[in-house]
C-alpha positions as CSV (number, residue, x, y, z in Angstrom):
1,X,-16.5,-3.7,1.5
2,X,-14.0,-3.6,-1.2
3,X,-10.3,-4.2,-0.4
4,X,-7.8,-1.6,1.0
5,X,-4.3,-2.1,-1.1
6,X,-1.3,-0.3,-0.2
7,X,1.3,-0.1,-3.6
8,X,5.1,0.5,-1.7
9,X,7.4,0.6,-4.9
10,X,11.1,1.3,-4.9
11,X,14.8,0.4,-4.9
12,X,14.6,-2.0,-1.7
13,X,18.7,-1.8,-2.5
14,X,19.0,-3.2,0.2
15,X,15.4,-3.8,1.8
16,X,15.7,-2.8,6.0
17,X,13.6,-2.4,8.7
18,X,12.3,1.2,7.9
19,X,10.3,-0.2,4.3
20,X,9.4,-3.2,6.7
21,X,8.2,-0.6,9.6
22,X,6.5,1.2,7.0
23,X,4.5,-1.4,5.3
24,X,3.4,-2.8,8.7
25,X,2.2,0.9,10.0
26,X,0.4,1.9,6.9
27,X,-1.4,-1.8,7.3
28,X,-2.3,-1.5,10.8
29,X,-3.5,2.5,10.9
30,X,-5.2,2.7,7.5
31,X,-6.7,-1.1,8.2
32,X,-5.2,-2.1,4.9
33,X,-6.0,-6.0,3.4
34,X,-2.8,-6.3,1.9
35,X,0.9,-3.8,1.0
36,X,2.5,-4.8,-2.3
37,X,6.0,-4.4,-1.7
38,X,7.2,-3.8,-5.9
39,X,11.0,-3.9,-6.0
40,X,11.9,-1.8,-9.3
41,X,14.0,-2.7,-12.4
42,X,15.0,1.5,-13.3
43,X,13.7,4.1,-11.4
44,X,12.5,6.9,-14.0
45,X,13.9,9.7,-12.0
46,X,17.0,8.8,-10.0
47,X,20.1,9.5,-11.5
48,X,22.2,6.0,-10.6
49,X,20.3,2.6,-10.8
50,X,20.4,-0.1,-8.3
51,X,23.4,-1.7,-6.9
52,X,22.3,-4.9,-6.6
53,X,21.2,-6.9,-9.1
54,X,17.5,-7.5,-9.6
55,X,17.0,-11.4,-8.4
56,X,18.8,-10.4,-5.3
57,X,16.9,-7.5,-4.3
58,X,13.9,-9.4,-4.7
59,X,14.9,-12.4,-2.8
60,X,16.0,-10.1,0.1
61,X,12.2,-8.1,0.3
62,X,10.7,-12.0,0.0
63,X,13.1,-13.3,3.1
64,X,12.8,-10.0,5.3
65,X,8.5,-10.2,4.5
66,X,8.8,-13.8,5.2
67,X,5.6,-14.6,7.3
68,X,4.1,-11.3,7.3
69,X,0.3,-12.3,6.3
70,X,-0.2,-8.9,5.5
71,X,2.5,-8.5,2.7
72,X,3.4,-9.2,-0.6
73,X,6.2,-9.0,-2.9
74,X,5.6,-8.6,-6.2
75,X,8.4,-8.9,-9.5
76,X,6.2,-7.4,-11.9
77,X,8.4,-4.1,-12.4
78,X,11.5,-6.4,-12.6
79,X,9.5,-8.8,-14.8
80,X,8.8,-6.1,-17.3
81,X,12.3,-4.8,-17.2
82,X,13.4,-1.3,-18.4
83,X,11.8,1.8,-16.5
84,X,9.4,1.4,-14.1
85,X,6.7,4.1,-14.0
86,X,4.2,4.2,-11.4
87,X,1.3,4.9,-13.9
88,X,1.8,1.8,-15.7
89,X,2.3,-0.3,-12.0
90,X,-1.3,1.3,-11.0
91,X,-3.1,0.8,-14.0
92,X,-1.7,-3.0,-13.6
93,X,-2.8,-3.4,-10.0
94,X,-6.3,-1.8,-11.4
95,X,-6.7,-4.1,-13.9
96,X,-6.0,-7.2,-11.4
97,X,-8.0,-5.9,-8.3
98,X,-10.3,-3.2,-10.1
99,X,-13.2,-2.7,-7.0
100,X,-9.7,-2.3,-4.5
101,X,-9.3,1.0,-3.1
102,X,-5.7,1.3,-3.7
103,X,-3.1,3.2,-2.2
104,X,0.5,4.1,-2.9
105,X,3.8,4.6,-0.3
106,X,5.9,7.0,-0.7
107,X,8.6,9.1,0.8
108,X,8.3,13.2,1.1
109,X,11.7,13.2,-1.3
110,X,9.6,11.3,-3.7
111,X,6.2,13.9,-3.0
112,X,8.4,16.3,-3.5
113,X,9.2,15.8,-7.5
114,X,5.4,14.2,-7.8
115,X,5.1,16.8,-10.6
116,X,7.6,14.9,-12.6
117,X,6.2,11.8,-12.4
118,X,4.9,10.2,-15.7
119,X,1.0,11.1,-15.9
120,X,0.8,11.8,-11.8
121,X,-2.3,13.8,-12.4
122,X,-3.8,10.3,-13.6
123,X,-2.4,8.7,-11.0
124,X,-3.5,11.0,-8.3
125,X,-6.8,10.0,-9.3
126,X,-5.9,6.7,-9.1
127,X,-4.6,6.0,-5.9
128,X,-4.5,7.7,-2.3
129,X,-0.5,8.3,-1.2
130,X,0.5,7.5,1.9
131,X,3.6,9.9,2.4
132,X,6.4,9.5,5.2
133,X,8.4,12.5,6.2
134,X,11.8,12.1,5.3
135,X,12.8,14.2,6.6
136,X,10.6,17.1,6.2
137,X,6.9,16.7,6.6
138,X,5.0,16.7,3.1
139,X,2.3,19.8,2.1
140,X,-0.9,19.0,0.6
141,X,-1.2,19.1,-2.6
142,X,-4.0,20.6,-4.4
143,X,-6.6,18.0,-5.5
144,X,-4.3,15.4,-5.1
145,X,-6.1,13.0,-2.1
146,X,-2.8,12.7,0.3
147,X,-2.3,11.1,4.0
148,X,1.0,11.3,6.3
149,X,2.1,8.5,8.1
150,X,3.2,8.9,11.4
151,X,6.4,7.4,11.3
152,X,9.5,8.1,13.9
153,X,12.1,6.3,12.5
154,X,14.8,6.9,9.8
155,X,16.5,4.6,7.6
156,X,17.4,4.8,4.3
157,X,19.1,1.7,1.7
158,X,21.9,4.9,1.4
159,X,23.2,5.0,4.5
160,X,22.7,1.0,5.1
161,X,25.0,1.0,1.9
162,X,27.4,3.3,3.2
163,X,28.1,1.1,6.4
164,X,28.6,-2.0,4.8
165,X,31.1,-0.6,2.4
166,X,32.6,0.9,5.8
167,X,32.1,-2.6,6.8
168,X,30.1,-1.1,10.2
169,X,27.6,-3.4,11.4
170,X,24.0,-3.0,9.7
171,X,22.6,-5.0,12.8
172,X,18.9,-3.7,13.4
173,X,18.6,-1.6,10.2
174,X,17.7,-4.9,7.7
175,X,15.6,-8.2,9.0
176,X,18.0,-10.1,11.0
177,X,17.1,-12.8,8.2
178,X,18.9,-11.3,5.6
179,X,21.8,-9.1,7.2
180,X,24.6,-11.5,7.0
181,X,23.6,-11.9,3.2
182,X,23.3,-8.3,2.9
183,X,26.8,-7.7,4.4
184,X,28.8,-11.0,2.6
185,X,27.5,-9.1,-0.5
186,X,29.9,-7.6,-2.6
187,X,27.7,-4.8,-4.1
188,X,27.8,-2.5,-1.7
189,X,32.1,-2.6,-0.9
C-alpha cells in the first residue's frame, strides 16, 4: 500500500491549536502516514505577507508539533524563498515520495479562489484537498477530487494576532509550548 501524505501549507503566523487540530483530524479520519506542515516564505495571493519573520514561524510549528509522530515540518518554501506556489510544493513532494498518494489542506477561503491558483488544474490532478469550512462549507468542484473535513472549531492566526496586540490572553488558541513566546513577541503589538 503506498503512503497517504497530507501537504498543510500556509502562514502558520502564528501556528495555534486549529492548524494543530486540523493536521491531527485529517491524520486520524483519512488514515494518513504522515501531514507536512510547510510554513510559507510569500503567499502568491494574499495581499500583506507575514508578520513574523520566517525562522520564527518555523520554530513555533516545530515546538507546537513537538512529539506528534504523525507530523512534519518542513522549510522547504522558506528555503526557496520568494513566492510559494503550491504547484511547485507538490511537484517537490512528488518527486521525493512519487508512489504517495498525496493530499493537500486547505481552508474553504482558500477553495474559494482555487481558480487563481498557479496551474490548479495540474494540481488538482495532483493531489486530493482536504477542505475545512471556514466558515462556509465548500461546493464541489467539477472534476477536481475534493473531501470536507469535519471540523467544529474556529481559529484563525488573524484573530490570535489581534489579541496579542490587544494584549488579551491567547491561552488555548496556540500549544501551551509556545504561547508565552508567541505573546513576549513584538510582531504582533
Amino acid at each position: 500500500m503506498s503512503r497517504r501524505i497530507a501537504l498543510f501549507g500556509g502562514s502558520f503566523d502564528p501556528f495555534h491549536l486549529g492548524h494543530f487540530l486540523l493536521g491531527r483530524l485529517a491524520w486520524e479520519s483519512l488514515r494518513l502516514d504522515e501531514v507536512i506542515y510547510l510554513p510559507c516564505a510569500q503567499s502568491p495571493l494574499k495581499k500583506f505577507q507575514p508578520v513574523a519573520p520566517a525562522a520564527d514561524r518555523l520554530r513555533w510549528l516545530k515546538q507546537g508539533l513537538l512529539g506528534q509522530r504523525w507530523a512534519k515540518v518542513s522549510n522547504w518554501e522558506i528555503g526557496r524563498s520568494g513566492i510559494s506556489y503550491s504547484i511547485d510544493t507538490a511537484a517537490h513532494w512528488r518527486e521525493m515520495a512519487p508512489a504517495a498518494k498525496l493530499f493537500w489542506i486547505m481552508g474553504s477561503d482558500q477553495w474559494s479562489v482555487l481558480p487563481d491558483w498557479k496551474d490548479f488544474r495540474k494540481l488538482a490532478r495532483w493531489v486530493h484537498f482536504l477542505v475545512f469550512p471556514r466558515p462556509e462549507r465548500p461546493k464541489a468542484r467539477r472534476g477536481i477530487s475534493m473531501s470536507v473535513l469535519p471540523c467544529r472549531f474556529d481559529v484563525s492566526s488573524t484573530e490570535i494576532r489581534q489579541r496579542v496586540h490587544r494584549r488579551l490572553s491567547i491561552g488555548g488558541l496556540v500549544p501551551a509550548r509556545i504561547e508565552s513566546v508567541i505573546a513576549k513577541s513584538r510582531y504582533y503589538r
